[in-house]
N, C-alpha and C positions, 0 to 999 in steps of 0.2 A: 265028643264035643266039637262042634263047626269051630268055632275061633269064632265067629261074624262078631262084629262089635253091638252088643242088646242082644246077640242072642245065645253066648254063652250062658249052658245050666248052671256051674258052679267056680269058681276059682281055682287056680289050680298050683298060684305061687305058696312058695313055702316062707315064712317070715322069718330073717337070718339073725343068728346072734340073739335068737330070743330069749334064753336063759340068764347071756351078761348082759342085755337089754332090761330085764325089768328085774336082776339084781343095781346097776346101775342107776335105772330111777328110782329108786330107793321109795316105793310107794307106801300109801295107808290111807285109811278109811275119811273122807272128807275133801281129799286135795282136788285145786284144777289142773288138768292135765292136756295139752295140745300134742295132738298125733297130727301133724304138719304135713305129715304124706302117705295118709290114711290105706291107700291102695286099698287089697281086700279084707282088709282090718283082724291082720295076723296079729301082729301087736296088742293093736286098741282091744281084741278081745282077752287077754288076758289082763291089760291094764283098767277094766271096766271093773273084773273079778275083784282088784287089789283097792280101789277108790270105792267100791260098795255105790249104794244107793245115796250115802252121803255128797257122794262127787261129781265131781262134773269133767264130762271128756267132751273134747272139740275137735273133731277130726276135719281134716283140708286136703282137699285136694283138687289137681284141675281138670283132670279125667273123671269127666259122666259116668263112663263106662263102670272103675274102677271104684266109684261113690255108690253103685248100685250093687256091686257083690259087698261093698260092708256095711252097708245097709242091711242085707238080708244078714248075713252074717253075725252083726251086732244085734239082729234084733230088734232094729230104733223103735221102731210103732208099737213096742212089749213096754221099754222100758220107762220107767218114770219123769215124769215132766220136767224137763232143766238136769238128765242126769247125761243126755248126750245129743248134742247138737254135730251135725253133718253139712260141711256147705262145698262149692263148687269154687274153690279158690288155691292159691297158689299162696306156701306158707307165708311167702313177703308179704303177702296182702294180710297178716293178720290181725295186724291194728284195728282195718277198719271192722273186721268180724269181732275184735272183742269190743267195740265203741256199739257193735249193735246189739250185743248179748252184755252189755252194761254192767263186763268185768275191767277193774282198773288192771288187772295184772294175772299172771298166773304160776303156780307152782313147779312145771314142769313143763317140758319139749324136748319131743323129739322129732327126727328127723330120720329116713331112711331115703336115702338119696338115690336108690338102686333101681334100675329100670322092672318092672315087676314080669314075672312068667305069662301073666295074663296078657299083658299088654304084646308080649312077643307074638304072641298067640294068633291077636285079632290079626286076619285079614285085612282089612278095609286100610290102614294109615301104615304097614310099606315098614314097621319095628323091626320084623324077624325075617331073614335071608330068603325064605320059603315063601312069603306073604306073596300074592298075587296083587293086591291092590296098589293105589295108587301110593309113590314113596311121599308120605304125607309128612309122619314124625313129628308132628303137632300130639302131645297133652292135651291139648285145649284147642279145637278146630274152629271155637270161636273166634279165636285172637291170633296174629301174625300170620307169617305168610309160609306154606307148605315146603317141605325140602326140595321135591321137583321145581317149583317154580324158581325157588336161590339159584339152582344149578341150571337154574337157564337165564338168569337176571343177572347176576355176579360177574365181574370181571374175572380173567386170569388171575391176578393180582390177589382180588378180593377170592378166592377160592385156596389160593395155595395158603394165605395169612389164617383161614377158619381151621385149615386140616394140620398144618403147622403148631396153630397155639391149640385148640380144642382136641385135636388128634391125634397131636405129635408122630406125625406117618412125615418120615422121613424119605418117600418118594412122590408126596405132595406137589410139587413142578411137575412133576411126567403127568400126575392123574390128572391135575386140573387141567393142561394143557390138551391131553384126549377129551377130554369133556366140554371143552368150549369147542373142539375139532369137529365133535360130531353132534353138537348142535343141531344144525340145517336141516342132515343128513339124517339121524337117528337120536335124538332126544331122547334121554334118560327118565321115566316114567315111573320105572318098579323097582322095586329090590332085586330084582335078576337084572334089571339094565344095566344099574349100578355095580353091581355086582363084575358083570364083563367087562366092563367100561376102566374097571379099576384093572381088572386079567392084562385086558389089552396095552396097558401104560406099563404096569411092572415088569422088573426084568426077567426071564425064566429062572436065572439061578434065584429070584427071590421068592416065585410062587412054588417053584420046586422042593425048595426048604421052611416055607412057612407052615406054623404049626395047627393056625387054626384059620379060616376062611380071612385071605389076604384084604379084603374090604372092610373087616373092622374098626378098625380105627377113623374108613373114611364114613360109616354109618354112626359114630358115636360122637366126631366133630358137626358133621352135617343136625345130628337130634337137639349136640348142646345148643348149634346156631338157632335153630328156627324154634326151640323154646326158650332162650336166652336163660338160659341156667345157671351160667356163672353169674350173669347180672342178677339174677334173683337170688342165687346165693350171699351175692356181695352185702345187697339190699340184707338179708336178713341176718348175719354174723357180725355187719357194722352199725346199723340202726335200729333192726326190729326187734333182735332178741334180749340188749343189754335192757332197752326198756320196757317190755316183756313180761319179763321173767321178776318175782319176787326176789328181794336179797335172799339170800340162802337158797332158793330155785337152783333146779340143774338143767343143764341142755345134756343133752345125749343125743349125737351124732354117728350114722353111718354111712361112710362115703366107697365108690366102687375104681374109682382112679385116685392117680396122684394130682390131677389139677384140683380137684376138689378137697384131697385131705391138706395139701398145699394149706389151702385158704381157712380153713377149718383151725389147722394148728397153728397158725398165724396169729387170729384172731382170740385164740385162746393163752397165747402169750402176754396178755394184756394184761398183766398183774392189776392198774386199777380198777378193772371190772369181773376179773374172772381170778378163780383160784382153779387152778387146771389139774383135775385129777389122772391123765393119763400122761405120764411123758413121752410112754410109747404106744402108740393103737393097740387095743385091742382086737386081736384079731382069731377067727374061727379057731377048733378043734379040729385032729385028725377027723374024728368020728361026725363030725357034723361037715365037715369034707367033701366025705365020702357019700352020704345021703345024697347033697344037696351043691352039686359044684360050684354053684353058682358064686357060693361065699368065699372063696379063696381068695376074692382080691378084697373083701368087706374088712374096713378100719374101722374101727368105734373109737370115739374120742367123748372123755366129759369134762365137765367146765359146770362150778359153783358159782350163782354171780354173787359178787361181793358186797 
């Protein structure tokens, strides 16, 4: 498999927590269902099995790329008319997608927050450490501005505040300080750039002892920046889903950090709209682990609206 973005054959993420994922939606034949971050439609393909021909799935997401493997995946062009809608949107936008499929509300959502295997994959948008291309980090190439370009638009300032709160990389001053350094000189373009750029700021006792490629943290604040994730998070756990979601509707959430289950468990605190079924995340199996490492930091969190 190339990785090129369009010219990946087939998918190749694994969909996590899928077993307490669709015990958790508690499905059946007739319900509407939003798969809110559709990716290669790990999920939605089991969730289609459980809502039958009766139902209706709505899958969202803001990745072309990753709307075209669950398309094939699901099948769309097989199945029966109004039983699954696919659009090119980001879950906060969902209002306006069910005001155009002329649903007042829906039964279920979910949400899998996790960056998908595919998307590390491609080439072309700078995801995965190894990627050649440009460090783009854009979902959605249509809208906002590339992660290369931030890191040469941004102040000091404004650099160490994104890796700080989105990051929390606790040598945020050194990196951003190398990176506006070398501006002029060598601008930061790829995921190898970034990647050195970060080498050269840190201290050796800290890349010496690090466990896993010391620019993580600055590749996962820079991704939440230039997709504005929190803000779209924010958008859909305080406005879009309490009205949403039927009374008796469940959200089900899967988040990959603490900023984001942060927000999650927060908002399901909210006794007047939610009855919060998990006090503690649920989180992976040994044996699913093991498969599939990716899931070790996966929270699942649900919430009844009331």
């Amino acid at each position: 498999m190339s990785g090129k973005s369009g010219d990946q054959k087939r998918p190749v993420h694994i969909p996590v927590l899928l077993r307490e994922v669709m015990e958790q939606l508690d499905l059946s034949p007739g319900l509407v269902v939003v798969d809110g971050t559709v990716g290669a439609g790990g999920h939605s393909q089991h969730i289609l099995k459980q809502i039958g021909t009766t139902g209706t799935l709505i899958g969202l997401d803001r990745d072309e790329m990753m709307l075209g493997f669950a398309r094939e995946k699901l099948g769309v062009e097989t199945l029966p008319d109004g039983q699954c809608f696919l659009r090119q949107a980001s879950y906060a936008e969902l209002p306006a997608v069910l005001e155009e499929l002329q649903l007042p509300s829906v039964d279920r959502v979910l949400l899998d927050l996790g960056l998908s295997s595919d998307q590390l994959s491609d080439e072309t948008r700078g995801f995965g450490f190894e990627t050649p291309g440009d460090l783009d980090l854009r979902f959605d190439t249509r809208q906002g501005i590339p992660a290369w370009q931030l890191l040469e638009t941004l102040s000091e300032a404004e650099l160490v505040e994104i890796m700080e709160v989105y990051g929390e990389e606790r040598f945020s001053q050194r990196i951003a300080s190398q990176l506006v350094q070398q501006r002029k000189t060598n601008p930061v373009r790829t995921a190898a750039d970034l990647i050195a750029a970060v080498q050269a700021a840190m201290p050796a006792k800290a890349l010496a002892t690090a466990r896993k490629n010391p620019a993580t943290r600055v590749f996962q604040a820079l991704r939440i920046a230039a997709n504005q994730e929190l803000e779209q998070l924010e958008t859909m756990l305080d406005a879009v889903l309490p009205q949403a979601l039927k009374p008796g509707g469940r959200a089900v959430i899967i988040s990959f950090h603490s900023l984001e289950d942060r927000m999650v468990k927060q908002a399901f605190k909210d006794r007047d709209q939610w009855k919060n079924l998990t006090a503690k995340p649920i989180t992976a199996t040994q044996a699913e682990q093991r498969v599939n490492p990716r899931c070790r930091t996966a929270k699942l969190r649900v919430a009844v609206k009331t």
